[in-house]
N, C-alpha and C positions, 0 to 999 in steps of 0.2 A: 695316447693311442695314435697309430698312423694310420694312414688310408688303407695300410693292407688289412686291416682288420675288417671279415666279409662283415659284422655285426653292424659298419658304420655305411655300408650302404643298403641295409636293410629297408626300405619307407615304409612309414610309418601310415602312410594312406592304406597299405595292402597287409598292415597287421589285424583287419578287422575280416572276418571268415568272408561275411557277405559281397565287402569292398572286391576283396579276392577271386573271389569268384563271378563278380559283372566284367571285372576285366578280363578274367581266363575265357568268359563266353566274347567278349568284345574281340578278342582277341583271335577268337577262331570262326567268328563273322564278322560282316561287313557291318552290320546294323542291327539293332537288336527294340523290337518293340517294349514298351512298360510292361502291356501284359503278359506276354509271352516270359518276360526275365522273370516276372511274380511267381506265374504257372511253376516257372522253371526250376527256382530259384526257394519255393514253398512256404514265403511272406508275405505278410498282407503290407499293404499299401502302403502306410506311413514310414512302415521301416525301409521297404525301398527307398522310397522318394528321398530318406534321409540319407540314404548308402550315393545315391545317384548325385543329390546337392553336393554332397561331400566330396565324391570326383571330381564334379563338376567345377564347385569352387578351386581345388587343382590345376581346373584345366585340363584334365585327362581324360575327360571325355565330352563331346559334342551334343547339344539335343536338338533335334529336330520335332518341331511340331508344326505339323499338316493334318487337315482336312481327308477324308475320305468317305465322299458322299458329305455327309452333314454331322457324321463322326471324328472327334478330336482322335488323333493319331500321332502318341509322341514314340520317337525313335531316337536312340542313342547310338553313339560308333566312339573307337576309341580314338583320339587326337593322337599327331605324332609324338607329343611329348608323354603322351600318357603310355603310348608301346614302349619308349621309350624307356621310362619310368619301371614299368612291370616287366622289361628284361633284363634291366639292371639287378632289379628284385629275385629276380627265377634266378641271376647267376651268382648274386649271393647266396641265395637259400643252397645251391650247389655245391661253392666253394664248404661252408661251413658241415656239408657232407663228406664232404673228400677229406677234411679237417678230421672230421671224428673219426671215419675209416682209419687215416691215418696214425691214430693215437692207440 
């Protein structure tokens, strides 16, 4: 297979719905707190944290944790390589539409 094949620049980080979906929200804010992405997002905790490690090991996303009053406050944002990543992503999932259109 060559590179034009959209299926080989598909990542593999953003085949999982959850993954998908912290970066579509990373990606239309600046930062995004734990709880809010949970609220958001409609999981409990563990399974985030594992969605977020998993970017995170990537490298696609940032975490910031700070204090607020005496409250831990962790916040996420997406790293350049991780926009990067997930536009790559969005324009494969494109091509492989324009593909089937055309068939």
């Amino acid at each position: 297979m060559t590179g034009n094949n959209p299926f080989e620049k598909l990542d593999k980080a953003f085949e999982n719905r959850v993954r998908l979906q912290i970066m579509s929200v990373l990606m239309a804010n600046e930062r995004y707190d734990f709880n809010s992405l949970k609220e958001l997002l409609g999981i409990t905790d563990g399974n985030l944290a594992s969605h977020l490690k998993a970017l995170e090991k990537d490298e696609y996303i940032l975490v910031n944790k700070t204090f607020v009053g005496r409250k831990p406050n962790t916040n996420y944002e997406a790293t350049k390589k991780g926009k990067q990543a997930f536009e790559q992503h969005l324009n494969a999932l494109e091509q492989l539409i324009r593909l089937q259109k055309g068939m």
